[in-house]
VEXDREN-2710 file (C-alpha; in Angstrom, 1 decimal):
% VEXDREN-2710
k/r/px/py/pz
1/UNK/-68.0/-8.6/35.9
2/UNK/-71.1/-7.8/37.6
3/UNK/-71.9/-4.3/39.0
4/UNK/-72.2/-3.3/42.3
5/UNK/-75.3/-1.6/41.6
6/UNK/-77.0/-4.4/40.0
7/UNK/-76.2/-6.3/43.1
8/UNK/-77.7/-3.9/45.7
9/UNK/-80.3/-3.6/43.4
10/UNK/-81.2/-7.5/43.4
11/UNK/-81.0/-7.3/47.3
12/UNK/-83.2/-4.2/47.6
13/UNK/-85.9/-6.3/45.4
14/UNK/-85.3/-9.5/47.9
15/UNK/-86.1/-7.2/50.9
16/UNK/-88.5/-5.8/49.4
17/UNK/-90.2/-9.0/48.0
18/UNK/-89.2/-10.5/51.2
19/UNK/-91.2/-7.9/53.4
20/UNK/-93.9/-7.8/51.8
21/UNK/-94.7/-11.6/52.5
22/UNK/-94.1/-11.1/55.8
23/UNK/-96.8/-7.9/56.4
24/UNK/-99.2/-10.1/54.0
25/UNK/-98.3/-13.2/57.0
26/UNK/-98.4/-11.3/59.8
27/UNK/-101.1/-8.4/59.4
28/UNK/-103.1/-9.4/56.8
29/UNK/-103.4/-12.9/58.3
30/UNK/-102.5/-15.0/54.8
31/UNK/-101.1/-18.2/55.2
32/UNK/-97.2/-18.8/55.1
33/UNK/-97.9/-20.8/51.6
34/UNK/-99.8/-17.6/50.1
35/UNK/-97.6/-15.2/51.1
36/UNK/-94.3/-17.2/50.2
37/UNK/-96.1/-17.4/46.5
38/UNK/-96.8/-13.3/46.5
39/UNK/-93.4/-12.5/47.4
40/UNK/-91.9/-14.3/45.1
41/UNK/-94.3/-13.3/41.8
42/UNK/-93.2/-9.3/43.7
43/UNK/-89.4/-10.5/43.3
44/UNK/-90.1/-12.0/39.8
45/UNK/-91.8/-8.8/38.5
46/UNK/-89.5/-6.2/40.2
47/UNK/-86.4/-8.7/38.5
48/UNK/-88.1/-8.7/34.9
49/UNK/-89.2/-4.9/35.3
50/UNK/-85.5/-4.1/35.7
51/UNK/-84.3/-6.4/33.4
52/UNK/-86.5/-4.7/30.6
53/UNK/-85.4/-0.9/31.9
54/UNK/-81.9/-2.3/31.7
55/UNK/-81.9/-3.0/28.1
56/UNK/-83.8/-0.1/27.5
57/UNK/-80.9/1.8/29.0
58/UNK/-78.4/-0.1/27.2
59/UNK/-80.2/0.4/23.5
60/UNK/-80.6/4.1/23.9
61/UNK/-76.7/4.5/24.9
62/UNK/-75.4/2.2/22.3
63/UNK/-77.7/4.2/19.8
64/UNK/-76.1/7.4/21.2
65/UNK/-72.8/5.8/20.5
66/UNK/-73.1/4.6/17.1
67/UNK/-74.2/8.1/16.4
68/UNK/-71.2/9.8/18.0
69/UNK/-68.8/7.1/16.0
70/UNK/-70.9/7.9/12.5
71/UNK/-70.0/11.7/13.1
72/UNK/-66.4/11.3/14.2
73/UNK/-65.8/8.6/11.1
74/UNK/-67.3/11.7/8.8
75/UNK/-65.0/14.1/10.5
76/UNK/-62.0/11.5/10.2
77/UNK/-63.6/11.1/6.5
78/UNK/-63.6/14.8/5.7
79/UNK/-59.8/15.5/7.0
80/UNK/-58.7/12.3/4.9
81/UNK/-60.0/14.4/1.7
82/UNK/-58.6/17.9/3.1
83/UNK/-55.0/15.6/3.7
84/UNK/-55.5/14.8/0.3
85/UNK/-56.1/17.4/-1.7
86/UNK/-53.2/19.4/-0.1
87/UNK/-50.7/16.3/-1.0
88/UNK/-51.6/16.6/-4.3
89/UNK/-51.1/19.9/-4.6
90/UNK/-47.3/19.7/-3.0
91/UNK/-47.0/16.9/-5.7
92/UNK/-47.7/19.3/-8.1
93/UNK/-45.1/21.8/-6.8
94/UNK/-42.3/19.3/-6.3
95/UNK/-43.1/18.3/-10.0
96/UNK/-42.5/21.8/-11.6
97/UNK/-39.6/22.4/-9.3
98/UNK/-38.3/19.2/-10.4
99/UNK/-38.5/19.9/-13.9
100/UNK/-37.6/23.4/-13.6
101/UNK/-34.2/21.7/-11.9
102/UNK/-34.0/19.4/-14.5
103/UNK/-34.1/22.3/-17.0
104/UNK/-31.1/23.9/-15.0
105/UNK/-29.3/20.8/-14.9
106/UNK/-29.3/20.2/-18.5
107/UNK/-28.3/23.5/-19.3
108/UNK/-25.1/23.0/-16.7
109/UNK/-24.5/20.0/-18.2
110/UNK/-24.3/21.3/-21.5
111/UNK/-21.7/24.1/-20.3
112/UNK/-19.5/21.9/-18.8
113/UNK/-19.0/19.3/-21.9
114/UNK/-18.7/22.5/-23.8
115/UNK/-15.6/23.3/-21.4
116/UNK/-14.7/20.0/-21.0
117/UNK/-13.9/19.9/-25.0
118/UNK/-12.3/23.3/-24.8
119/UNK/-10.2/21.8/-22.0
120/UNK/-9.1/19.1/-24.5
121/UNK/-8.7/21.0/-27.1
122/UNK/-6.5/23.4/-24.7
123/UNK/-4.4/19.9/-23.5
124/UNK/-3.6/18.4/-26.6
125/UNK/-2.1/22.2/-27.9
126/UNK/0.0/22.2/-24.9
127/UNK/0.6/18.7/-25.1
128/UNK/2.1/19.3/-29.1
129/UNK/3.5/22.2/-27.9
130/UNK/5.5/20.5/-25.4
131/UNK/6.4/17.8/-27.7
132/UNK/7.6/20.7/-30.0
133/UNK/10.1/22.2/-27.2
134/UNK/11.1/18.6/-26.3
135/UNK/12.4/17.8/-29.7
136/UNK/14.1/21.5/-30.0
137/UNK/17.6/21.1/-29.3
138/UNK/18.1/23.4/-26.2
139/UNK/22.0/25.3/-25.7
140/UNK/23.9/25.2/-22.2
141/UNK/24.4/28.9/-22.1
142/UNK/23.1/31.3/-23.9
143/UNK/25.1/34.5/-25.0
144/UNK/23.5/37.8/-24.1
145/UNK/25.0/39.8/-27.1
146/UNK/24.6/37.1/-29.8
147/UNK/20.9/35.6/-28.7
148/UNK/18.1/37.3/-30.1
149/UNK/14.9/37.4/-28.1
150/UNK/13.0/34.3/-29.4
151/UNK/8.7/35.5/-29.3
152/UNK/7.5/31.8/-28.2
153/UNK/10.5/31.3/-25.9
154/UNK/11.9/33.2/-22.9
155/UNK/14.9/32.7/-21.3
156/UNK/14.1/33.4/-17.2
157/UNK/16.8/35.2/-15.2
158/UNK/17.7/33.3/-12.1
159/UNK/17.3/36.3/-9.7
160/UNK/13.8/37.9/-10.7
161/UNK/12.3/39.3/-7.5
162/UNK/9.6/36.3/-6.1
163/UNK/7.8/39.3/-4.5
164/UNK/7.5/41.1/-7.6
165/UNK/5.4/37.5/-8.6
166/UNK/1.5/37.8/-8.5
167/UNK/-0.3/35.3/-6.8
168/UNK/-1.3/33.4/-9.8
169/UNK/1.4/31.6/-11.4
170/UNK/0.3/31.2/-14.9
171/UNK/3.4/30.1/-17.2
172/UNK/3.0/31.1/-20.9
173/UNK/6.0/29.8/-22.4
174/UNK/8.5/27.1/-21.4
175/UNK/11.4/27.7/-18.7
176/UNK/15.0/27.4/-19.7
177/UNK/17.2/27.3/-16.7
178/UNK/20.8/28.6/-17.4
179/UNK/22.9/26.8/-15.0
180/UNK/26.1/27.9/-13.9
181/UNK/29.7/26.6/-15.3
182/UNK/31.2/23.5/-12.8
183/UNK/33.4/25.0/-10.5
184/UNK/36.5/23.9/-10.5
185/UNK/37.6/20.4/-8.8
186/UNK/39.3/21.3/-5.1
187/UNK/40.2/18.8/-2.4
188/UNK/37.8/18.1/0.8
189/UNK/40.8/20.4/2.9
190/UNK/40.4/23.2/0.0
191/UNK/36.8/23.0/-0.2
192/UNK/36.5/23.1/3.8
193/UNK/38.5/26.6/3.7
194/UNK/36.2/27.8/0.6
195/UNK/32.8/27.4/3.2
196/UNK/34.7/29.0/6.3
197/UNK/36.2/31.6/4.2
198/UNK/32.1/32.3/2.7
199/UNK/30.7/31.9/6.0
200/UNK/33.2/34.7/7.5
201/UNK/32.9/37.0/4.7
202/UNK/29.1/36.4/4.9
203/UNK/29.0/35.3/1.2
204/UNK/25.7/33.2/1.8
205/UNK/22.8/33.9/-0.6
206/UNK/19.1/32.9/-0.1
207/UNK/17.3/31.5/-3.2
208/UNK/13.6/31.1/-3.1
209/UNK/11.3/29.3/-5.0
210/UNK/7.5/29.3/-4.5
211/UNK/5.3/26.7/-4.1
212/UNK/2.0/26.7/-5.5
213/UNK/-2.0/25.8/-5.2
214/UNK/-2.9/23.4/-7.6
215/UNK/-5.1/23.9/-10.0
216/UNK/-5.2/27.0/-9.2
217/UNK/-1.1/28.1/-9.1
218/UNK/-1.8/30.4/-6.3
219/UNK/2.0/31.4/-4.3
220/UNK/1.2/29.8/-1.0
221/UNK/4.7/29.2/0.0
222/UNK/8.3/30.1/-0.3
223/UNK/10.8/27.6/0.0
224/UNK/14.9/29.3/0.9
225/UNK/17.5/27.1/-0.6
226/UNK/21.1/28.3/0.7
227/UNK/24.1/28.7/-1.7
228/UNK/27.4/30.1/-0.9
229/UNK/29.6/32.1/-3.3
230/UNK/33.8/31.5/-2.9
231/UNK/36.1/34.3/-3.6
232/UNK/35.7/34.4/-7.1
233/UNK/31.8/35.0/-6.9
234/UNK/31.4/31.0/-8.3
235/UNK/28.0/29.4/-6.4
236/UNK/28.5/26.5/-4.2
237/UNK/25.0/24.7/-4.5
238/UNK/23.6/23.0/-0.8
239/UNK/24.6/19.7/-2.3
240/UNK/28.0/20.3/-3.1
241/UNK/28.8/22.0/0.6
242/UNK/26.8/20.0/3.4
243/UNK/28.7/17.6/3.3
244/UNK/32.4/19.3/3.5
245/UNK/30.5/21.7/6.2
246/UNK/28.7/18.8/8.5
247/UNK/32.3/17.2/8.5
248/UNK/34.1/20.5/9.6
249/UNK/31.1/20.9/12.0
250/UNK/29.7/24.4/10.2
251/UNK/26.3/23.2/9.3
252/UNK/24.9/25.0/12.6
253/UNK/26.8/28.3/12.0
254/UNK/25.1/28.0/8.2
255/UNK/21.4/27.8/10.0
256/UNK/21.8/30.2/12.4
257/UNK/22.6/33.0/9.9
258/UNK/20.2/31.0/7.4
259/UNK/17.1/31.3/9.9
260/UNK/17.6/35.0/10.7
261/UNK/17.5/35.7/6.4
262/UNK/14.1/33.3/6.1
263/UNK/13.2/35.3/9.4
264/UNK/13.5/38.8/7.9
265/UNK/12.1/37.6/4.8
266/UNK/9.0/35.9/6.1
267/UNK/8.7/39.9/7.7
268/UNK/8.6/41.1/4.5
269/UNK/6.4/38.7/3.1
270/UNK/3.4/39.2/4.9
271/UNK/3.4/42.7/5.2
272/UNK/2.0/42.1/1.5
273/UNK/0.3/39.4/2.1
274/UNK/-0.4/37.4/5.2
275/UNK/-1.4/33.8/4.2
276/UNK/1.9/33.0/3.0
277/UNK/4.4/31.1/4.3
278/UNK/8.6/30.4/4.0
279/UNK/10.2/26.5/3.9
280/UNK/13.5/27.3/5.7
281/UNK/16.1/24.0/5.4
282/UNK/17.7/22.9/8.7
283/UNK/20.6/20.0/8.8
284/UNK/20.3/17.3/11.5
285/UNK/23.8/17.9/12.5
286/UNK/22.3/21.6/13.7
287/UNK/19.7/19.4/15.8
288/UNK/22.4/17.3/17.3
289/UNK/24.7/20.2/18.2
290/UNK/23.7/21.7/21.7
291/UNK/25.4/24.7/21.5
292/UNK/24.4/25.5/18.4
293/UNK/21.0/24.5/18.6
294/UNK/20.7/27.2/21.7
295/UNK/21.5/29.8/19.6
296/UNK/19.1/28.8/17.3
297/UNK/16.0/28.0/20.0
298/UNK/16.8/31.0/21.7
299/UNK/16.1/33.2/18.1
300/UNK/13.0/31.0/17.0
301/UNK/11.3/32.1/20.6
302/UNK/11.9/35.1/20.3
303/UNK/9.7/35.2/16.7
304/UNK/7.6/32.4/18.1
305/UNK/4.7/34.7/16.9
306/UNK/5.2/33.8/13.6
307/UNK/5.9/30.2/14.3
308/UNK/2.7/28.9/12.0
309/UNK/3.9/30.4/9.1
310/UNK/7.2/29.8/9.4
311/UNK/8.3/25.8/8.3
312/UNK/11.4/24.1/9.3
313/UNK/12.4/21.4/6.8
314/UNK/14.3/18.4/7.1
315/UNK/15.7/15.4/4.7
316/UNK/13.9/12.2/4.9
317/UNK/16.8/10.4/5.8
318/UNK/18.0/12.7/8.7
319/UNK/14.4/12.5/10.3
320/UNK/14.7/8.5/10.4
321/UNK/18.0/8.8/12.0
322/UNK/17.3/11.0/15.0
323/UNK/18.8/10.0/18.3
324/UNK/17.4/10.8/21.6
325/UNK/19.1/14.3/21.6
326/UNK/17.9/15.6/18.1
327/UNK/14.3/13.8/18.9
328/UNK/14.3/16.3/21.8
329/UNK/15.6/19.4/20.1
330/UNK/13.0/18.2/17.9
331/UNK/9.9/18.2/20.4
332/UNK/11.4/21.6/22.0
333/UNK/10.8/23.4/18.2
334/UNK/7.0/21.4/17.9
335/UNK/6.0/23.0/21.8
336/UNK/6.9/26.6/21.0
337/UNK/4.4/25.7/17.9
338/UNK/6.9/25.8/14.6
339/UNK/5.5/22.9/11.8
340/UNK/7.9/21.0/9.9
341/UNK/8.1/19.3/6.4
342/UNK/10.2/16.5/5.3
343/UNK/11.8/16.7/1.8
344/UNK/14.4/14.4/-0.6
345/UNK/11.7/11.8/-0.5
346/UNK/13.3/8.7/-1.8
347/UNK/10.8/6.4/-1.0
348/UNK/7.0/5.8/0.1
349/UNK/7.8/3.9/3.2
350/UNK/5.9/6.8/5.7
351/UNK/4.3/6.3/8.5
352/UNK/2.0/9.6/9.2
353/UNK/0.4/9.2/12.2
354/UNK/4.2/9.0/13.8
355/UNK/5.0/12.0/11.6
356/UNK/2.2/13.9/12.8
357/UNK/2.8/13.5/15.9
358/UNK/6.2/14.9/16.1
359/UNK/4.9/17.9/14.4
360/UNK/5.1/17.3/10.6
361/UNK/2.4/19.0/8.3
362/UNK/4.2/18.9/4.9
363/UNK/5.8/16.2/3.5
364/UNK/7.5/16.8/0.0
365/UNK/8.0/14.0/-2.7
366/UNK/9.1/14.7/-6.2
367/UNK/6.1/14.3/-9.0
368/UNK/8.4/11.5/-11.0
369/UNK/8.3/9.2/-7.4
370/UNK/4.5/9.7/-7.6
371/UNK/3.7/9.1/-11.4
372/UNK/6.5/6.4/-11.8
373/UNK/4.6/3.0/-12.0
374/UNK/7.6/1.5/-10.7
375/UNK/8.3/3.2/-7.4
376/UNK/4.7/2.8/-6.9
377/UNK/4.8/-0.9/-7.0
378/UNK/7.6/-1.0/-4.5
379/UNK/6.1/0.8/-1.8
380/UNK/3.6/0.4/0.9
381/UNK/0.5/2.6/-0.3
382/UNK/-0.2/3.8/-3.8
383/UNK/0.7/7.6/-4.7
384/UNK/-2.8/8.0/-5.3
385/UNK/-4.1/7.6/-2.2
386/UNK/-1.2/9.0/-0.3
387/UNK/-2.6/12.5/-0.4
388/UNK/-6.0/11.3/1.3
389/UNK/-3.6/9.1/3.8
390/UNK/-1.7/12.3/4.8
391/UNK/-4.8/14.5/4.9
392/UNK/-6.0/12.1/7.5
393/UNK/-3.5/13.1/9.6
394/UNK/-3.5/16.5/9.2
395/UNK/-0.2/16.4/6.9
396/UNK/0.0/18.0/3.2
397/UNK/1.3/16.6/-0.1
398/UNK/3.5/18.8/-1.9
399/UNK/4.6/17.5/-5.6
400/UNK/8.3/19.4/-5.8
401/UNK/10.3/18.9/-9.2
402/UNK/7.8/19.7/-11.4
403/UNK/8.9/20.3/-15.2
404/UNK/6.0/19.6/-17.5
405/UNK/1.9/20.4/-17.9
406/UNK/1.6/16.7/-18.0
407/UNK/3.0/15.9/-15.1
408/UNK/0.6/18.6/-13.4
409/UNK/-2.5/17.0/-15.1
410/UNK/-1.1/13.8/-13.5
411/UNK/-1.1/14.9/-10.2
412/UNK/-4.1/16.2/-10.2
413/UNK/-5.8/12.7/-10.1
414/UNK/-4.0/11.8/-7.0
415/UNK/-5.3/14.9/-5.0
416/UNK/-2.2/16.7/-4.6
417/UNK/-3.0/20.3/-3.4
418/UNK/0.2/22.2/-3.8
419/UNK/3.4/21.8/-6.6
420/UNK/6.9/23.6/-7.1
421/UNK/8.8/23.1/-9.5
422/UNK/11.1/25.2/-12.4
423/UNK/7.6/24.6/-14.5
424/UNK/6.1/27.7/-12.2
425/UNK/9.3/29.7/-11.2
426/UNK/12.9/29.3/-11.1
427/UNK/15.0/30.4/-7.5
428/UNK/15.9/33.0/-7.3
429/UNK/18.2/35.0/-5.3
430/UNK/18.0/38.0/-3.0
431/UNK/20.0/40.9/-3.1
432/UNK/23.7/40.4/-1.9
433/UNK/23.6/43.3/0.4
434/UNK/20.6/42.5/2.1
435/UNK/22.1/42.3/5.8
436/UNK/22.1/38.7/7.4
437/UNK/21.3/39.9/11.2
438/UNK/17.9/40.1/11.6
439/UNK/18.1/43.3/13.8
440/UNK/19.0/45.4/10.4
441/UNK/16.7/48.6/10.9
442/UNK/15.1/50.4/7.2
443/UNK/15.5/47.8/5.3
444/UNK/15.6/48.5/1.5
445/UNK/11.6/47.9/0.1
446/UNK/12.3/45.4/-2.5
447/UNK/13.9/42.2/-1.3
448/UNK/15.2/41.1/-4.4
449/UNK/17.8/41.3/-7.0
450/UNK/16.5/43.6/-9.9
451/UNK/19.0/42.3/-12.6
452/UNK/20.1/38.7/-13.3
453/UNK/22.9/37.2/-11.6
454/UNK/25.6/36.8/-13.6
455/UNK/27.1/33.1/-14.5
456/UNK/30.8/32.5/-13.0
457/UNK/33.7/33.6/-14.7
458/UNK/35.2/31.5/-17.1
459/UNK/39.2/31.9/-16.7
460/UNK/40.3/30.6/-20.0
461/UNK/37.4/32.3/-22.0
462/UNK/34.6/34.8/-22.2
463/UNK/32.1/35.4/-19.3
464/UNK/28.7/34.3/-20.2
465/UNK/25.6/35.0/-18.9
466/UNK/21.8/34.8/-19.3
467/UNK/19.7/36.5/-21.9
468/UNK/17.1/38.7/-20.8
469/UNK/13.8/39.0/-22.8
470/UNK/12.2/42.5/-22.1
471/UNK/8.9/42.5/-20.5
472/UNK/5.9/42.3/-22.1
473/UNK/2.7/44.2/-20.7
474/UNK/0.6/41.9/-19.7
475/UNK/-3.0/41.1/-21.7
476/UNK/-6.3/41.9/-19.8
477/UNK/-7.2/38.6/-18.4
478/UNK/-10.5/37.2/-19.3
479/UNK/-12.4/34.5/-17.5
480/UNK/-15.1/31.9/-18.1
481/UNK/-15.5/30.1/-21.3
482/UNK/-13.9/33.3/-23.6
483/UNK/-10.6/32.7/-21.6
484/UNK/-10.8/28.7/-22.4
485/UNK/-11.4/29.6/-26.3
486/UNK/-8.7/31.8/-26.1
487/UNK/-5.9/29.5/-24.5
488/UNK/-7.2/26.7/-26.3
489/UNK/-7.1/28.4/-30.2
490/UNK/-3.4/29.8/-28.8
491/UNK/-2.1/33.4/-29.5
492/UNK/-3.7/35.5/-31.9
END
């Protein structure tokens, strides 16, 4: 596009051309012809003198240019080498760091096969141990004056204090649990009078049982399993008198008094230590039961501080049974912000995002429904990835029932964060005269039985009870590899 001052230009030298003519015409008296030619050779000249100053012009700035484009492509030249020289130099770094890591790495990989062989070593001794106590033929009962305190096996008293436990749960020897003599056989009339008779003279004792962190066997939870005694001091287990009492309609009398024991208890328990929690069992018949569900409302509010550590549990098959009424007994307990867990798992058949949002965080299955190949091919979602399933949701796995080290090593693969079972503590009871109200004032500073409870009375023969091993003072514990070497080369 041309310039517009090359154009005023051209017409300057066309005016000036053009008036020079015309003075040569008119003053100078040369003929039109003449002064037509001199214009124009004027015009010509002029046109060709700027031409040639033009180009002059142009050369010099394009030289200038070239110049200016020579420097900067040095300067771009010189940073390219400066950019250069400093990446090799990080290239250098990262290469000694990376084989300074790789050093590192090596050496951490070395460790861990060294522990991963001491942990083999350590299974397959517990394994043969196991294997050992499995074949042993195991008595009933066990005779306090006859038995003789075995050194590879001890006999655990049902009513050792769970406080007294330390927050590790490390068994050493296998569990024997001395169960009590079958009471004797009564009608459903009979054995209705037995559970009003213990629930007016207060005979109803709280077992509990912890539940554990896995790997680490770490008391994280207390679960309170109810038993009555009748008049003759013989325990009525929860399985033998829930039925009898949701017949005769005393299942919400049982709660109520149960709730302000788990209540007190829960007290207790975190004065020590305030991450732990208490499982306390409640019947749907309590749910379902107005009046009695007031009572028992009215006593949760009033403790509603320690609703998130306090866990209401229910059976699987009374949670799929709720009606309206229990659904919104139910909601009432999940708004004043108490969690609860579902437990006599029977099947795999769960839906958790319903379950979480009624308010369940724990659901309880026993470890031989999760490692039986069988139930696991009958239900919807294998047991080992129902842990990460739940988690989604904001629900926890707990493997109950556990009796064996394999069984833990099992449930390990399929993510399973906490356990119970008689492999890490038997229940056991609290003391009979703890009070049941929860308004008792000084209350004694041990919860728990210090001696064993005693096995019922046998009319037509000796009584019999538990052996009790005396304690052993406990080893200094070591950690690291020494501690693997040790467990793994057994006892000195």
């Amino acid at each position: 596009m041309i310039r517009i001052s090359t154009i005023f230009v051209g017409i300057c030298m066309m005016l000036v051309a053009a008036s020079l003519g015309m003075v040569l015409y008119a003053i100078a008296g040369v003929s039109g012809y003449e002064s037509a030619i001199v214009a124009l050779a004027t015009l010509t000249v002029m046109i060709l003198y700027n031409a040639v100053s033009m180009r002059i012009k142009d050369r010099n700035e394009s030289t200038g240019q070239i110049t200016d484009l020579s420097r900067g492509t040095a300067d771009l030249a010189r940073q390219v080498a400066e950019f250069g020289r400093r990446l090799a130099l990080v290239e250098s770094k990262i290469a000694s760091a990376s084989s300074a890591n790789q050093e590192r790495i090596q050496t951490v990989v070395g460790e861990i096969g060294e522990l991963g062989a001491l942990v083999k070593q350590l299974a397959t001794s517990v394994a043969s141990h196991e294997d050992m106590l499995t074949a042993m033929p195991a008595p009933a009962t066990v005779s306090a004056a006859s038995a003789p305190p075995s050194p590879t096996v001890k006999a655990v008293a049902v009513a050792d204090a769970p406080l007294a436990v330390k927050d590790t749960v490390t068994p050493t020897a296998p569990v024997i649990v001395v169960r009590p003599e079958a009471a004797p056989t009564r009608n459903d009339a009979q054995f209705t009078a037995v559970v009003k008779n213990a629930i007016a003279d207060n005979r109803i004792d709280i077992y509990l049982q912890p539940m554990v962190t896995l790997p680490q066997r770490k008391v994280r939870f207390y679960e309170a399993m109810t038993r009555l005694r009748d008049d003759k001091d013989q325990v009525i287990t929860a399985d033998e008198f829930i039925g009898p009492a949701e017949a005769a309609g005393l299942m919400g009398q049982i709660d109520h008094m149960v709730l302000l024991r788990c209540m007190q208890v829960l007290r207790r328990l975190m004065v020590r230590n305030k991450d732990v929690g208490v499982f306390c069992n409640m019947a749907g018949a309590t749910l379902a039961n107005a009046e009695t569900f007031a009572q028992c409302i009215d006593f949760l509010e009033a403790n509603r501080a320690l609703a998130p550590s306090f866990v209401l549990e229910f059976k699987q098959s009374a949670f799929r049974n709720l009606g309206p009424i229990e659904s919104e007994h139910l909601a009432a307990l999940a708004q004043r912000g108490y969690r609860f867990s579902i437990d006599h798992v029977t099947d795999l058949r769960i839906e958790p995002r319903d379950l979480a949002d009624r308010g369940v965080r724990f659901i309880k299955v026993p470890a031989s429904l999760l490692l039986d190949p069988k139930h696991s091919s009958n239900s919807d979602i294998h047991p080992a990835d129902l842990s990460d399933l739940l988690g989604r949701f904001g629900i926890d796995l707990i493997a109950e029932r556990i009796e064996g080290e394999r069984a833990v090593v099992d449930l390990l693969d399929f993510d399973v964060r906490f356990g119970q079972g008689f492999l890490f503590a038997a229940p056991r009871p609290l003391r009979p005269e703890t009070p049941a109200n929860g308004g008792a004032s000084n209350p004694p500073a041990k919860e728990l039985a210090k001696e064993p409870a005693k096995a019922p009375t046998d009319p037509n023969g000796p009584a019999r009870s538990a052996s009790s091993t005396p304690a052993r003072p406990e080893p200094p514990r070591s950690t690291g590899n020494a501690a693997l070497a040790r467990r793994a080369t057994g006892p000195n």
